[in-house]
Structures are given as structure tokens and as C-alpha cells.
C-alpha positions in Angstrom: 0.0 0.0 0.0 2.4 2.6 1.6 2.6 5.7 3.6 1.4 9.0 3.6 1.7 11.4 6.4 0.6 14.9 7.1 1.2 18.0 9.6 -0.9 20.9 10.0 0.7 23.9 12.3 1.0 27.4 13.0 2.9 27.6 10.0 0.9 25.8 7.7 0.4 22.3 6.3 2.9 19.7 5.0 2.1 16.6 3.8 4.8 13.5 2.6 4.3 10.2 0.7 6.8 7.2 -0.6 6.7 6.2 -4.0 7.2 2.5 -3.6 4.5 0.1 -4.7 4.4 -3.5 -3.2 2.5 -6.9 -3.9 2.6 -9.2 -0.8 6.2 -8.1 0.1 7.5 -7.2 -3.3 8.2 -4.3 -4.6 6.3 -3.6 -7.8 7.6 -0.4 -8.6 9.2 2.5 -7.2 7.7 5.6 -8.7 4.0 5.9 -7.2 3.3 9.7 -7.4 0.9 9.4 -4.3 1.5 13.3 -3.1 0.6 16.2 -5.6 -0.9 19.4 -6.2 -4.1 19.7 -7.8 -6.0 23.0 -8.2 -4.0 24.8 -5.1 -4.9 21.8 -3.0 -2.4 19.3 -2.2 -3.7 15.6 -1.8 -2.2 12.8 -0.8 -3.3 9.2 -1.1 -2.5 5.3 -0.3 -4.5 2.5 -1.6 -3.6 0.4 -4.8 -1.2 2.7 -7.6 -4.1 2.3 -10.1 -7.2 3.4 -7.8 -5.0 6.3 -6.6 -4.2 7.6 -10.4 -8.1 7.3 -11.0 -8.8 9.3 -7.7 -6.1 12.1 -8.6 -7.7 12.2 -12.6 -11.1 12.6 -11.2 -10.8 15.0 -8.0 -8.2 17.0 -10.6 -11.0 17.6 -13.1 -14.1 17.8 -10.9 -12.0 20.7 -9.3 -10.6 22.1 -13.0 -14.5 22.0 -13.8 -15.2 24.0 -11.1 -12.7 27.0 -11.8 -14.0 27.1 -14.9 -17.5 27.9 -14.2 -17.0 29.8 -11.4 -14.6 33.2 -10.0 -14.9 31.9 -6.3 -11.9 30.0 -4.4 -13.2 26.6 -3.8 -12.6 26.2 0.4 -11.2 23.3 1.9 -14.6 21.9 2.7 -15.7 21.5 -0.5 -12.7 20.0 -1.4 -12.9 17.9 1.1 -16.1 16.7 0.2 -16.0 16.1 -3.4 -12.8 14.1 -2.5 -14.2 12.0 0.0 -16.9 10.8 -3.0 -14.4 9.9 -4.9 -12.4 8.0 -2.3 -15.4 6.0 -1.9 -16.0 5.3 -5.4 -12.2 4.3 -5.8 -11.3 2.9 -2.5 -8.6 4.9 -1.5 -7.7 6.5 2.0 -6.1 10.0 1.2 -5.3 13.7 2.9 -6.2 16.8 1.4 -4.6 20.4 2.3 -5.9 23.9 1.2 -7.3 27.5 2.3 -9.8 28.0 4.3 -12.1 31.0 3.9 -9.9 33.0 6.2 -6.8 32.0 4.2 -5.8 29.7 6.9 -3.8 26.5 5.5 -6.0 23.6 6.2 -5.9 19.8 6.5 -8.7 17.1 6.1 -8.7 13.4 5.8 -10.6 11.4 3.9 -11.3 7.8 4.6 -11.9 5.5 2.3 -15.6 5.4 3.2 -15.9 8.9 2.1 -15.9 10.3 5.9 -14.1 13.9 6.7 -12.4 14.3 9.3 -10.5 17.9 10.4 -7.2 16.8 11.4 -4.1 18.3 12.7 -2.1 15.2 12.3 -2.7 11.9 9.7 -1.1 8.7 8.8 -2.3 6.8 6.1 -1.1 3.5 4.5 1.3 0.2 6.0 3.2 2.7 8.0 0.4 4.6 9.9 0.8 3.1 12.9 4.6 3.2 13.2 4.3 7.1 12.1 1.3 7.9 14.4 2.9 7.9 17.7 6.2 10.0 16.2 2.9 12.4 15.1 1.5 13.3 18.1 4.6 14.5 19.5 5.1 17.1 17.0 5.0 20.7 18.6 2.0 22.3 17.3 3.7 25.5 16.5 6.3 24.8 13.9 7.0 27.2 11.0 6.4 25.4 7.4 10.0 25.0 6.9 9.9 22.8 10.0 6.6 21.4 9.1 8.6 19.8 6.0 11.7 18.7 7.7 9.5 16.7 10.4 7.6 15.1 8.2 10.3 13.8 6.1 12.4 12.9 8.8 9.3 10.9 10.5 8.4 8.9 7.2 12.1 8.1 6.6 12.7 6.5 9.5 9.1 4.8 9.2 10.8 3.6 6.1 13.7 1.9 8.0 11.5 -0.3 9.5 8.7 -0.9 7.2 8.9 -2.6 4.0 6.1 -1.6 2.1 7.0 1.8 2.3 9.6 3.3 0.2 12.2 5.8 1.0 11.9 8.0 -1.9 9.6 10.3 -0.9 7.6 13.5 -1.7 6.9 16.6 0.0 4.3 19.1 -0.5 3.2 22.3 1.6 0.8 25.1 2.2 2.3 28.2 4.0 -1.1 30.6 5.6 -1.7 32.9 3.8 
């Protein structure tokens, strides 16, 4: 499956994925884009390589339609909400980052029944559990250059101990605005 983790602080929101693939213990590939940017949102998802591309191609053009027919910034909620449709129709688990009408950076996760859920912390994928407890003692006040350095630091040593998860990694991040 692998790992995606996420931070929301004073400073903003980070969020950081691997990009291995695995198939009961081997690896299938090593270049899963499972964080990205879509729209000014960043998302980041775990669940099979194919069902995550589908979820990123469909959340990336319901949210492209959107801006097209409309002038208004799309808030987090909504984003949240159209993407926790999806992840129900393609069985993913995934994080999503963005603005909040007060230009406050964000974060929500998205189960893979569809349920929201306004988080300051999330671990998704084979190495949740070993990243959770490394989570919680984050200090809630970090600066979004610190955001980024924690969570890479946390998912690479998650990937010293679990298999599935990669250690070529991605970071993406929302400074408030």
C-alpha cells in the first residue's frame, strides 16, 4: 500500500508520501506519485497505484471544472467533500490540504468510506501506525519550513522499519496565507 503522512501547524500544512509500490512483500515499482498538487490543493493518497491515479484524474477535473465555471476559491470543505466521494467510489484512503475561507492553510482526511475528518495530524497506508505515535509529538507551533523537515524525517525513518514503504519520498506544503 504505503505511507502517507501529514502536519498541520501554525505555519501551515505539510504533507509527505513514498513512492514505492508493493505486492505481498515485493516491490512492484518505485515511482507511485501518491502526493501532488491539484487546483492549489495538495492531496495525498494510499491505496492500490491504479485506484489512486483514478482518484487524482477525477478530483483533478471535478475541481478544474469548477474554476472554470466559477470566479470563487473553492474552500477546503468542498474539497474535502468532493474528494471523499471519490475515495469511496475508488477505495482509497487520502489527505487533502488547502485555504480556508480566512486563508488559513488547512488539512482534512478522507477515509476510504468517504468520511471527513479535520485533522491536525494523519497517517495513512502500512506505516500509519509506526508514524502515528512519532505524530502526536510534534509541537504544534512549527514554521512550514519545519513542518517539511518533520515530516520527512518521520516517514524516513518509518521507512527503515517498514517494508512496504519506500524511501523515496515527496513533500508538499501550504504556508497561511
Amino acid at each position: 500500500m504505503s505511507t502517507v503522512l501529514a502536519l498541520a501547524s501554525e505555519g501551515g500544512v505539510a504533507i509527505a508520501g513514498d513512492k514505492q509500490a508493493s505486492d505481498d512483500g515485493t516491490v512492484t515499482s518505485r515511482n507511485v506519485e501518491r502526493v501532488f498538487q491539484i487546483e492549489g490543493s495538495g492531496v495525498g493518497a494510499v491505496g492500490q497505484p491504479a485506484d489512486v491515479q483514478r482518484f487524482r484524474r477525477e478530483l483533478e477535473a471535478e475541481l478544474r471544472q469548477i474554476r472554470l465555471q466559477t470566479d470563487d476559491e473553492v474552500d477546503i470543505d468542498k474539497r474535502a467533500r468532493i474528494a471523499g466521494r471519490l475515495a469511496d467510489q475508488s477505495d482509497v484512503a487520502a489527505v487533502i490540504a488547502g485555504y480556508d475561507a480566512d486563508g488559513i492553510a488547512r488539512l482534512r482526511e478522507i477515509r476510504p468510506d468517504g468520511g471527513i475528518f479535520d485533522q491536525s495530524t494523519v497517517a495513512l497506508g502500512d506505516g500509519a501506525e509506526l508514524a502515528a505515535g512519532q505524530l502526536e509529538t510534534v509541537e504544534p507551533g512549527l514554521d512550514i519550513d519545519a513542518l517539511v523537515t518533520t515530516v520527512t524525517e518521520i516517514l524516513g525513518r518509518v521507512a527503515t522499519r517498514d517494508v512496504t514503504t519506500g524511501d523515496e519520498l515527496e513533500v508538499w506544503s501550504l504556508p497561511h496565507a
